[in-house]
N, C-alpha and C positions, 0 to 999 in steps of 0.2 A: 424306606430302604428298598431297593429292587432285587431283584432275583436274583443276581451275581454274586450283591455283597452278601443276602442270607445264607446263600451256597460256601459262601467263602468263608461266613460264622460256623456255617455247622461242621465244616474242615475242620477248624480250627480248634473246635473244642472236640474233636474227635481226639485230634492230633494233643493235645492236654493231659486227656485223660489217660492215654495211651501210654504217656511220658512219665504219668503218676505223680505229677505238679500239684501242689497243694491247693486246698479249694480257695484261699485267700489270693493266694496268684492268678488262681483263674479268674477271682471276679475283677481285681483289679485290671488284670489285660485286656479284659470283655468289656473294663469302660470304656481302657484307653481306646480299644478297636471300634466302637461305637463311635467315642466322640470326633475320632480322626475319618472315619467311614461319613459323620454325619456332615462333617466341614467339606469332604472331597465332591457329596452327595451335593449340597447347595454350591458348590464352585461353578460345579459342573452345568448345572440349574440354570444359576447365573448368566454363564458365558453363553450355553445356548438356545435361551428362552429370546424371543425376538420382543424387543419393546416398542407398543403403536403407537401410534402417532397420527394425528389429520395430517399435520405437516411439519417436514423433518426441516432446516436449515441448513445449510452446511458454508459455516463461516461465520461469525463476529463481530464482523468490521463492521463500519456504519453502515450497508446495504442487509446484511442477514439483520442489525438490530432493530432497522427501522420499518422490515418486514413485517418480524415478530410484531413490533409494538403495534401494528397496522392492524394484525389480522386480529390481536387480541382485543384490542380497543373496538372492535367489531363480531367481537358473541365467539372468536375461532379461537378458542383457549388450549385446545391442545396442540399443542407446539414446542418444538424444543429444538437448540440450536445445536450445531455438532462444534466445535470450536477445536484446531489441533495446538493450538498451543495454551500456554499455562495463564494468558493474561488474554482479556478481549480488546478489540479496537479495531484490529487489522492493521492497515497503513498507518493508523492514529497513534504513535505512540510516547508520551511525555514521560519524561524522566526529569527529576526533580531533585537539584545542586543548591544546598544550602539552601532549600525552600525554595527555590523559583525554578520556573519552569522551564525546560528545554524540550524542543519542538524533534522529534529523533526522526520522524514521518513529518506527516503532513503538516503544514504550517500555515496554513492558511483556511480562514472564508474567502473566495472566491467572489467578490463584490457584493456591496452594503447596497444593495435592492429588495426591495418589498419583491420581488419577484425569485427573491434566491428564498428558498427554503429552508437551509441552517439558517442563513444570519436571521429570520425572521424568530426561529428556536431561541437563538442568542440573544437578539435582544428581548425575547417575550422573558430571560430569565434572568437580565442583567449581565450576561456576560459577554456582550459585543465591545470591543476594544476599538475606541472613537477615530482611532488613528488610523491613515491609509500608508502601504506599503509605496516605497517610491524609492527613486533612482537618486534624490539627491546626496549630496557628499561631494569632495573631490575626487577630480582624474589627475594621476600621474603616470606620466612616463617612465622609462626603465632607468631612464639617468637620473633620476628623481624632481623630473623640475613639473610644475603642476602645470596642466590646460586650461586655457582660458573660460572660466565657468561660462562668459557669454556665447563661445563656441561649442563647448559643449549639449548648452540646454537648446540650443537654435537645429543642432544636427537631430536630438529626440525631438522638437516640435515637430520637425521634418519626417520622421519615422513616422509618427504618430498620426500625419495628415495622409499619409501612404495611401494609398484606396489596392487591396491585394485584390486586384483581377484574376479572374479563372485561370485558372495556369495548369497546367500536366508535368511543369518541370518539379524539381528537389525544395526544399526550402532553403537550401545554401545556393541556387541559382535564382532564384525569386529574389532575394536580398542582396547579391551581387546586383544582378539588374537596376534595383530599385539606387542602392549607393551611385551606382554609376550618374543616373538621372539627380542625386541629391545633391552629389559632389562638385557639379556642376555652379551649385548656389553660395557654393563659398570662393575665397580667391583663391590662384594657385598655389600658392606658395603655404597655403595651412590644409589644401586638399590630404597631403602624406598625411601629417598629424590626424584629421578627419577620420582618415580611413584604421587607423591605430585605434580609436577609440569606438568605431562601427565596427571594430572587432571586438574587442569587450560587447559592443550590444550584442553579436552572435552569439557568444558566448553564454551571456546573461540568456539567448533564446532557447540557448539547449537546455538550459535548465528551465525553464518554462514551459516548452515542449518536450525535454525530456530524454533527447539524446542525437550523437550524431546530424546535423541540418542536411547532410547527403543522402540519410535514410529515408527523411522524411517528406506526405507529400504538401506543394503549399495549397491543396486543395482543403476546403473544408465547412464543414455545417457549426461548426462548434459559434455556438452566441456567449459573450462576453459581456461581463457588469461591472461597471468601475469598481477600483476602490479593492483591492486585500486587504484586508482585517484579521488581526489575532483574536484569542479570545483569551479575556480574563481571566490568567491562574492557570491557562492549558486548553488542548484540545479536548483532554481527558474530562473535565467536567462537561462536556456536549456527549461525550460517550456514556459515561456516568450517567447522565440524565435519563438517555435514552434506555439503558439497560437496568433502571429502577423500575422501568414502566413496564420492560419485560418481566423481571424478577430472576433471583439468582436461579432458582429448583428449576429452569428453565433452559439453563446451560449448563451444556457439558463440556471445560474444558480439557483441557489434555486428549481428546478425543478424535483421533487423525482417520478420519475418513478413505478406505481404499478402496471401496468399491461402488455404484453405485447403480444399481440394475433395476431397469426404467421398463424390459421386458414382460412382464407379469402384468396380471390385474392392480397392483399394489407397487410400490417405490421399495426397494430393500436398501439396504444401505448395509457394508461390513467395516466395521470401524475396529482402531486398536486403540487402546486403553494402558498404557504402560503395556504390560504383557501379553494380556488380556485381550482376546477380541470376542467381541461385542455385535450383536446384530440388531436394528432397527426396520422400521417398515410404518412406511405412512402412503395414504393417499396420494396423497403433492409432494414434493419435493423441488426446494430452490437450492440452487447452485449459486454462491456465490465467492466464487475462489477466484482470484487473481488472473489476470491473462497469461500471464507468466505463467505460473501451475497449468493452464488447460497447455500452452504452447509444448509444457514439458511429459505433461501425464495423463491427458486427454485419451491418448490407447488404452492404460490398463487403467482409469478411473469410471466410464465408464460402459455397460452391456445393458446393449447393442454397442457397441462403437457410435461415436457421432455422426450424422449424417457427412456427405462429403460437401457440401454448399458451404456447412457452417465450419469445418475443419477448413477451407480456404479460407473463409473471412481471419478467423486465429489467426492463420499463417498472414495475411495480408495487414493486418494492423501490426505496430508494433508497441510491445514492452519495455519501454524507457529505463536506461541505466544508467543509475549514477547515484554519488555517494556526500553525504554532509560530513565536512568537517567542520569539528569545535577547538577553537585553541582557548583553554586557560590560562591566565594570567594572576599570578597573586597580585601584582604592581605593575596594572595597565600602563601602556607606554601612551597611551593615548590620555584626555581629559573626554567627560561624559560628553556625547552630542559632537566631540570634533570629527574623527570620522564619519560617521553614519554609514555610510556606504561608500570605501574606501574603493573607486575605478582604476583598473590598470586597464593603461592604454598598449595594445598588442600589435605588433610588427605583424606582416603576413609571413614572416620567415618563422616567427615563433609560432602563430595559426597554426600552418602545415604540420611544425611539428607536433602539435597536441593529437594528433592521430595516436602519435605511440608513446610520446612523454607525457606525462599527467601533469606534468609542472605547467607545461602550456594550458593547462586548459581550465585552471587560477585564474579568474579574470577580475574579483571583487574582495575584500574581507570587509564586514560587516557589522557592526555592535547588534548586539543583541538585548533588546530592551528591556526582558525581568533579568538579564545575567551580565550586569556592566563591566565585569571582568571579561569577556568571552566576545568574541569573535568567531563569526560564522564564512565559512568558503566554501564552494559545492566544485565536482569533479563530474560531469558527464559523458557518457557517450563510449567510444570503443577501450577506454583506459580507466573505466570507473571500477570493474572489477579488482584492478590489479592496484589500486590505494585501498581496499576494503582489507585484502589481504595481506598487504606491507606493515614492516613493521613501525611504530608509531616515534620511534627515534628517527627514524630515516624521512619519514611526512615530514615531523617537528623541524627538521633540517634543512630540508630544502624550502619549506616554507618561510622559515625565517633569514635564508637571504635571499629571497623571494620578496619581500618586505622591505628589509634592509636595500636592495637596488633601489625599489620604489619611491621610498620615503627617505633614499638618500642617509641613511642613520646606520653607518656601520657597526655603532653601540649595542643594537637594539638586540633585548636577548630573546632568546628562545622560550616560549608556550612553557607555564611549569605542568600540563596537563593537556593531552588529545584524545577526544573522543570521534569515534568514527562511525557512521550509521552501517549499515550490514543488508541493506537490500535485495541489492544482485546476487549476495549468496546465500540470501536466507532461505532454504528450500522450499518455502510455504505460499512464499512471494517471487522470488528469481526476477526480483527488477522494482521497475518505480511506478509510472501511472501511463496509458495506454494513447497512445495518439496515431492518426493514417499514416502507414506507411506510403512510401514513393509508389507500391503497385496497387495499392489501397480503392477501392469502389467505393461510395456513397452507402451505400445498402449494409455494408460489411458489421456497422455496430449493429444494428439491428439484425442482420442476421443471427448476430451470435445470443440475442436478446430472446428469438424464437423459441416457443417451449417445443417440448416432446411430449410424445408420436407428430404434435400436431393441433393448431390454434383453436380447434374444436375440441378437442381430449386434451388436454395440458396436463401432463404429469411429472413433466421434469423439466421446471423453469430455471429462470437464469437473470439473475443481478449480478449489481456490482456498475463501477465505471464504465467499465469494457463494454458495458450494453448500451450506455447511452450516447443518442448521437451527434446531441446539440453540447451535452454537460461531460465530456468524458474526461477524465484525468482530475474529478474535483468532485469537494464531499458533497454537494447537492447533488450532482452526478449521481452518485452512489446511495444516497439517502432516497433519491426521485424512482432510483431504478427498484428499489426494495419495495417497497409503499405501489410504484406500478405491477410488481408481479402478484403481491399480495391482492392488489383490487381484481386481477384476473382470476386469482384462487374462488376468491369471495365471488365473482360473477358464475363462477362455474359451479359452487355448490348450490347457492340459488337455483340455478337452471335446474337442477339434476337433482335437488337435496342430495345428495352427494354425502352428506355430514347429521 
């Protein structure tokens, strides 16, 4: 007990005695006062005792877990992650419909190479799923008459042989260009149709890149490895994995990090905890939060402010937006394997308009392989926020005569169930995965990859996609970026014993 509350005891019972209150009231009050003084006494304790740390994490997703698992698997056991929401993963997140798996995030390994570091995780534990992600399925028209498959697959062989030269233009005039030269290779008379179904491929690339093709630049480092692959039963079991090897007493969820002050001999960190705020303090500190989060809270997140080199790079890449939709079906209209990847072929009258109408910017629906009821459609780029926030009658509706033009089947009923992913508004994340923008430099991921003060003192490093500059927008990306800041931590206590 401290001075206050003693002084405040001996009031108290001054004040008792004074009132001529019996001696049974007094001792019963004098516990209740005790025990309520002792609970205020440890709260208090609590909230502003700072808890050490070698190194603080800040984030869950595949980059803070595969930090952690780094540094531990390597003698650095004090470690703990700061996590703001109630579940880990980050972008990773499966939700699970009558036992199977739905992809709500990330949905893919990012090619089946010895050179990719999940799939090698995958398959060292059995869970790489043998199948490659691919464009096949039919294309139809709006009037519902289907595209010649040999025209089709001849236009992606053609894509596919592209060689993308150096360019300073958009990625939506890089791919004009390229049509122009491709469109050439077919006759005239199937050129219109052609260019209807090179609109779907755009389409299809905003979602691969991530949003808007006018924002983006076609410059780029990023290396690519055939082949997307699911994994068996969810993404969640590669997260699971990883976060066994950390341990639960290791993470802290619900724990929203708001400040993070790099200024000191030492890392503080001030976090909220439901009500509660909470203070930390370690050696090192990695950052691994969203590009989105730094784009939006980079001022008050953290002190010093960030340098101004790397507050341009943020601002120069961009944060992809956009949103998955799941339509359920109790009594699929389709039989298993007939869709697969159902192409709508798009007008450039309907293009233009998917700037402001979301309905244009539907280019595919999907089966979805553990959910053969369910059908998957994605929305990107300037309209993906405002499907996130509509209401799911109104989706349900226009998708399904959406469909119904497509596949010609005015019968065809409406989804008995939609699910929508929440990305763009999810304050934590404010978007999808991170690629160059149109004003975008070479240097920019890695700038923002730069620790603080400075590559000789490293005290406040930085993962996640966003850092890497070959892998960005994908989980080795983010696994690679974690595991490289954590070897830098580890080089530096060496140096220094530091630890």
């Amino acid at each position: 007990m401290d001075l206050a509350s003693l002084e405040t005891l001996v009031l108290f019972l001054c004040l008792t005695q004074a009132n001529g209150l019996g001696l049974l009231s007094n001792f019963l009050d004098l516990i209740s006062f005790f025990l309520t003084a002792g609970v205020k006494l440890q709260n208090n304790r609590t909230n502003s005792e700072r808890r050490k740390y070698d190194v603080l994490i800040v984030g869950a997703g595949i980059a803070g877990l595969s930090a952690a698992e780094y540094l531990i698997k390597n003698g650095v056991t004090k470690v703990a992650i700061l996590e703001a929401k109630s579940r880990i993963g980050g972008r990773v997140h499966t939700k699970f419909i009558n036992g199977n798996p739905l992809e709500i995030g990330a949905q893919w390994i990012h090619g089946a190479h010895e050179a990719n570091i999940v799939y090698n995780i995958a398959v060292e534990n059995g869970l790489a799923n043998g199948t490659c992600e691919t464009l096949k399925g039919p294309t139809f028209l709006s009037n519902g008459k289907e595209v010649d498959k040999s025209l089709v697959n001849k236009l992606f062989e053609e894509i596919e042989s592209f060689e993308n030269l150096e360019s300073n233009d958009s990625l939506e005039v890089n791919l004009e260009n390229e049509f122009k030269n491709i469109s050439q290779k077919f006759q005239p008379n199937d050129r219109d149709m052609m260019k209807k179904v090179f609109n779907f491929y755009k389409i299809q690339t905003m979602f691969d890149e991530g949003d808007e093709l006018d924002k983006l630049s076609a410059r780029s480092d990023y290396k690519s490895y055939p082949c997307d692959l699911d994994i068996y039963g969810g993404l969640n079991k590669l997260v699971k994995l990883i976060a066994n090897r950390v341990g639960e007493s290791r993470i802290f969820k619900q724990h929203e990090v708001l400040n993070i002050d790099y200024s000191k001999n030492q890392v503080l960190i001030k976090v909220k905890n439901g009500k509660t705020i909470k203070h930390f303090q370690a050696k090192f500190a990695i950052s691994t939060v969203s590009l989105g989060f730094l784009k939006a809270n980079s001022a008050s997140l953290f002190t010093p402010k960030l340098p101004e080199r790397k507050l341009i790079a943020i601002n120069h890449l961009v944060f992809g937006r956009g949103v998955k939709i799941f339509l359920f079906y109790n009594k699929p209209f389709w039989k298993r394997n007939q869709l697969l990847k159902l192409k709508l072929a798009i007008s450039n009258e309907d293009y233009v308009k998917g700037k402001k109408e979301w309905i244009h910017r539907v280019a595919y629906f999907e089966e979805m392989t553990d959910c053969p009821n369910v059908l998957l459609t994605t929305v990107f780029g300037d309209v993906a926020e405002e499907v996130e926030l509509m209401n799911k009658s109104e989706i349900n509706e226009k998708l399904t005569n959406l469909l119904r033009n497509y596949t010609n089947n005015i019968d065809l009923l409406k989804a008995d169930k939609i699910i929508t992913s929440k990305w763009t508004i999810d304050r934590f994340v404010l978007g999808t995965y991170s690629v160059p923008g149109i004003s975008s430099d070479r240097e920019d991921f890695e700038t923002i990859s730069e620790p603080l003060p400075n590559s000789d003192f490293p005290k406040l490093l930085f993962a996640g996609e966003a850092t890497s500059r070959t892998h960005y927008s994908t989980l080795h990306g983010s696994r690679e970026s974690g595991i490289r800041e954590a070897i830098r931590i580890i080089d530096r206590i060496k140096a220094t014993n530091a630890i």
